[in-house]
N, C-alpha and C positions, 0 to 999 in steps of 0.2 A: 104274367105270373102273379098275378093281383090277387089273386084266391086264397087265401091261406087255410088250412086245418088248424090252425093255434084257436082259443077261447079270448086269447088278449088281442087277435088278429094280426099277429105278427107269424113269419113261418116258422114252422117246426124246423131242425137239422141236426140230422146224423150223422155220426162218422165211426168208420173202420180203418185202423191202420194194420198194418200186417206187415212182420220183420222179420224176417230170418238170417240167424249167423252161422245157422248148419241146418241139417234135415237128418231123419233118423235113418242109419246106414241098411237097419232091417228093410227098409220098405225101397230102395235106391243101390240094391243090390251090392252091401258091400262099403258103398261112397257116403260121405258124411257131410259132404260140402262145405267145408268152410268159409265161412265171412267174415269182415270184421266191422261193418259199418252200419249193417240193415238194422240190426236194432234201433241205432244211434238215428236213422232214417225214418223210421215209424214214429218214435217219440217227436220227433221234431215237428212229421204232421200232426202229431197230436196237439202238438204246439201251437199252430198255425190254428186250427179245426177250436182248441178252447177259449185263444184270444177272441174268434166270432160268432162265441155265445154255442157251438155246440155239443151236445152230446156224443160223448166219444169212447169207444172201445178199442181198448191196444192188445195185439195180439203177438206174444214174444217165441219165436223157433220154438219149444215144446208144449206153449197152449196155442202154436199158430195150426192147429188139425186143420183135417178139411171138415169135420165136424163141427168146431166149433166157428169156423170162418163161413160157411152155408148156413149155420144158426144166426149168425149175427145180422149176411146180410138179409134173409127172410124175414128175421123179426123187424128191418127198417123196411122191407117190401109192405108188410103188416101196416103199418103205424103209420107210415107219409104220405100225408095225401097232398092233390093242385098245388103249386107254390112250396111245397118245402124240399128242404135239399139234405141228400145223400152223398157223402163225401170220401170215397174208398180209395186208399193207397195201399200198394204192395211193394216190398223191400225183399227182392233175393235171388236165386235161381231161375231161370228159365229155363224149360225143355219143351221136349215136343214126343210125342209118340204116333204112332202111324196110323193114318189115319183110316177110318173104317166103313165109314159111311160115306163115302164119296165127292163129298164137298169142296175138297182143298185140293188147290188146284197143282199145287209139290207133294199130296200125296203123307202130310203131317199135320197133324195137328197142335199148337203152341198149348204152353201149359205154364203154369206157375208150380214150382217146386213148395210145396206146404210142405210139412213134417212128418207127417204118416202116409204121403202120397200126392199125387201132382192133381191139381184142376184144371181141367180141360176148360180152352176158350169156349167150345161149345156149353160145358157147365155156364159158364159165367154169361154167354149171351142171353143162355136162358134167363136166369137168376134177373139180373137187368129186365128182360122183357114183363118181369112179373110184377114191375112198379107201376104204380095209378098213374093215370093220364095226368099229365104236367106235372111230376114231380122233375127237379133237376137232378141230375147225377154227375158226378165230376167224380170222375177216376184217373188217377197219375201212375204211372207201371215204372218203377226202377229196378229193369229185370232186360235180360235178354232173350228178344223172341226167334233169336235165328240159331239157335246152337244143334244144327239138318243134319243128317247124314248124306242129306241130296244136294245141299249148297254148300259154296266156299266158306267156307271163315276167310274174311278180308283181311288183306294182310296190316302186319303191326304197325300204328304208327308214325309217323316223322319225326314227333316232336315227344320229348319224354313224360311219360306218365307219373302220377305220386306213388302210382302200383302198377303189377301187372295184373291183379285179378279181375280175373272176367267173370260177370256173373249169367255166364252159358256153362249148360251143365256138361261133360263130355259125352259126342259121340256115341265113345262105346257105352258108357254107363248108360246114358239112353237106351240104347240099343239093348243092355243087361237087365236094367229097371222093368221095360215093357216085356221081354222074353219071360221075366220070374212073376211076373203080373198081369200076363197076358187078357186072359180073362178078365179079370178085375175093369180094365181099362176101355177094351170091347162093348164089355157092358154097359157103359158107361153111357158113352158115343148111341149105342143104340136106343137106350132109354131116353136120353134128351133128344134123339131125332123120332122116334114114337111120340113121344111127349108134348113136341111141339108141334108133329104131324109132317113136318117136312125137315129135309137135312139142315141143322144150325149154321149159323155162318161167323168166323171170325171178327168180332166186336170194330178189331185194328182194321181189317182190310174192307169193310162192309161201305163204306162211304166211297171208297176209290170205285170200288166196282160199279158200285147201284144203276151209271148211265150206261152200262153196257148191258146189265143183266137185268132183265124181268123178273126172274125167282129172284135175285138178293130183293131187289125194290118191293115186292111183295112182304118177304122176311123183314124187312127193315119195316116197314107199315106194322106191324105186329108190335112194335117197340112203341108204347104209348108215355115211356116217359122224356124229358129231354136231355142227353148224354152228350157230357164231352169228356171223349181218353187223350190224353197226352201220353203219349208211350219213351221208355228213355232214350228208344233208336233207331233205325229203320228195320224192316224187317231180315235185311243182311249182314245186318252188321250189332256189333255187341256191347254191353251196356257195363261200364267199368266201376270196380267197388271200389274205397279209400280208407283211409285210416278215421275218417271222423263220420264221411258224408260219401252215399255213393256219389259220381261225378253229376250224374243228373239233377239226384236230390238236392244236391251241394248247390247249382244252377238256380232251381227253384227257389230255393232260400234266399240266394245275392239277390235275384229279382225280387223276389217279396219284399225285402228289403226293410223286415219285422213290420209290414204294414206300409210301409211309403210310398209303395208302388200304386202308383194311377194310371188307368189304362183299364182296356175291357182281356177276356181270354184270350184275342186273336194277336193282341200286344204283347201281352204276358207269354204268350208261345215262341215270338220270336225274342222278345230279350233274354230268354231260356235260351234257347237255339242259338241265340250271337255268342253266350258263355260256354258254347262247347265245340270240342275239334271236327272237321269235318267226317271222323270215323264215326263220330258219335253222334245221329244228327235228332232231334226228337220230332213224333211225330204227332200233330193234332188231326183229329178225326172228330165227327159228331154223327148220333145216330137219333131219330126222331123230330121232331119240333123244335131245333135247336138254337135257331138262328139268335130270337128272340136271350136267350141265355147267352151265346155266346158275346153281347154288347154289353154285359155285366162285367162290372169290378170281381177278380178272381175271388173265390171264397166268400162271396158275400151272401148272407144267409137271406 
């Protein structure tokens, strides 16, 4: 990653944080979703993102649109090129709506709950696919990606939690949300699989599959920049909010450790992952040319 787009030769980086402590009930049928920590959880990467010298945009529940969260990351698709880093955190709800194009293999597709409506992982893989060759991308998800109408929710606990909230959207609300939006959402799905010429694939699960499937390995070749997601939880299980910090973000933080931590990403995942219950487990994934990035100090520009 020696290449920089900077004039002083040093890399560019950007960052997006995105928080939500509710969604607006017009668009989520009804449901308003309360939080109380996501906010508190964006700022914090913002935190992290300005101590390493980057440019950063915070995105709070009623300026977190999907307007304005697709402007922001296209404008750093725009600008970063070889060697600079793209830094994107989301703080909130997770859902899913059904899936329409045929790709997933439960027959859903995972979503992030923004404010005026949810972003499909198919949006987002796109999105990513459209950065220049060797940009880094680090995305951290504290959101849950399992709240199916087709899978369990695993049951509660052992060990006492600070809260019970889950930041999985309900079931039915899902179920209500994509019913009164139906269209909306279809379309959606259909356009980013026209767009990219073949069916999009799950960002989180694209790396597990790749040695089984020919189509993902091909979809995955198409991602030119180098990605790594840490997600807050497996895909069955669900990702808990708190009074300051969701549990995940909470995680990230103790390790960070304001900066003390030494170690590359593959370190930084598991001291993540030692700080949290086995319901909650987080997952690393990488899509493109990663390898190289992943032997770097977290967050380093």
């Amino acid at each position: 990653m020696a290449t920089t787009s900077s004039s002083t030769g040093k890399p560019n980086a950007m960052s997006l944080h995105i928080g939500l402590n509710a969604v607006s009930p017009a668009a989520y049928g009804g449901w308003s979703g309360e939080l109380a920590a996501c906010e508190f959880d964006a700022k914090d990467m913002a935190a992290i993102a300005k101590s390493q010298g980057m440019k950063s945009t915070v995105l709070l529940t009623k300026k977190a649109t999907r307007a304005q969260s697709l402007a922001a990351m296209r404008k750093a698709a725009k600008q970063l090129r070889k060697g600079d880093l793209f830094f994107l955190t989301y703080s909130g709800h997770g859902g899913q709506v059904p899936d329409v194009t045929g790709e997933e293999t439960d027959k859903q597709d995972e979503t992030w709950c923004l404010y005026d409506g949810q972003l499909i992982d198919d949006e987002l893989y796109f999105e990513l696919s459209h950065f220049a060759a060797g940009v880094r991308i680090l995305v951290l998800s504290d959101s849950c990606h399992s709240g199916t109408v087709t899978r369990a929710v695993p049951p509660p606990p052992d060990r006492t939690r600070v809260t019970g909230r889950s930041k999985m959207m309900p079931p039915a609300v899902a179920i209500r949300t994509y019913r009164e939006h139906q269209a909306f959402y279809n379309k959606l799905q259909h356009d980013v699989a026209k767009a990219a010429g073949k069916g999009a694939v799950d960002p989180d699960s694209a790396l597990a599959q790749l040695a089984v499937s020919p189509r993902l390995t091909a979809i995955a070749k198409d991602c030119k920049a180098a990605v790594i997601l840490i997600s807050g939880c497996q895909d069955n299980q669900t990702s808990m909010d708190g009074d300051h910090n969701g549990a995940f973000t909470e995680q990230v933080l103790t390790a960070w450790n304001h900066g003390n931590f030494r170690g590359n990403y593959a370190k930084f995942h598991a001291a993540v992952k030692a700080g949290l219950p086995a319901d909650q487990t987080p997952n690393l994934f990488t899509l493109g040319a990663a390898a190289r990035f992943l032997r770097q100090q977290p967050f380093s520009v």
